[in-house]
N, C-alpha and C positions, 0 to 999 in steps of 0.2 A: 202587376195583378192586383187583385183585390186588397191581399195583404198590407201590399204599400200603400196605399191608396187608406185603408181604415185605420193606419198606425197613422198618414199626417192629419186626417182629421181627428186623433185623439189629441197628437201633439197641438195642433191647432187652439181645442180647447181647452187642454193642459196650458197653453200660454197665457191664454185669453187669464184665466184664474188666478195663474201669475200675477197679472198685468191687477187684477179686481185687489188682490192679495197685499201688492205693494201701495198701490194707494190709499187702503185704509193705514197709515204708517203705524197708531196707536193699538197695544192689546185692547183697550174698551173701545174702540172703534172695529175694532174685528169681531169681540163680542156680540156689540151691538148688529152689524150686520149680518151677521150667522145666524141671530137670533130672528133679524125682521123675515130671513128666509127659512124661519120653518125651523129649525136645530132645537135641539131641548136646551133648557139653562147649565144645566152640565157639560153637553158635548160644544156645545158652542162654546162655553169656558174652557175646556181642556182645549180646545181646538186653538182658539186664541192666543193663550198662551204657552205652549208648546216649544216656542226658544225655537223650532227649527227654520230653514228657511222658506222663501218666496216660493222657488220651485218645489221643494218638498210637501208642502201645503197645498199646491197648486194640484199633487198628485193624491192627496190624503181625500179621505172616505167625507171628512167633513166637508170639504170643498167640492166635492160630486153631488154630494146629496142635498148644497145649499144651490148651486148651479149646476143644473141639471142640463143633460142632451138640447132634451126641449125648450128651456129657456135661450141657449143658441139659437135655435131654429126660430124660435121667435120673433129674437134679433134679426132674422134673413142671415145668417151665418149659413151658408151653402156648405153639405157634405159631399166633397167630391167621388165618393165611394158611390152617393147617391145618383147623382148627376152622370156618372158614366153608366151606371145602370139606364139610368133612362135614355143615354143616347143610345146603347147599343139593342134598348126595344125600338126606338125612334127609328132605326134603320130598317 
């Protein structure tokens, strides 16, 4: 049902953030991109460096609010929640 379907597209871009997360490897490389996305100089510092991990971050408030829904969707990242909506008007 729906449920399933809007928990893998969370986890989805829970990964994805992950994935952003890990490759900035340095706290001021994490700063600094928090910062180019919008974050205040504060929360981006706390965010930064926080000691916790990849996943953890991936799921924090900072990390939603620096990559957002829509920046997916930008990417062409398909919500499959979406996508079965439209099939079942399609039919």
């Amino acid at each position: 049902g729906k449920g399933v379907l809007e928990e893998l597209d969370r986890w989805v871009r829970r990964r994805l953030r992950c994935i952003l997360w890990r490759q900035w490897k340095r706290p001021c490389t994490r700063f600094m991109r928090l910062m180019q996305r919008g974050l205040t100089e504060q929360r981006a510092r706390d965010g930064a460096s926080n000691g916790r991990g990849p996943w953890w971050n991936a799921g924090a408030s900072h990390m939603s609010d620096a990559f957002r829904n829509a920046f997916f969707n930008k990417l062409g990242l398909i919500s499959l929640q979406n996508e079965l909506r439209r099939l079942n008007h399609a039919s």
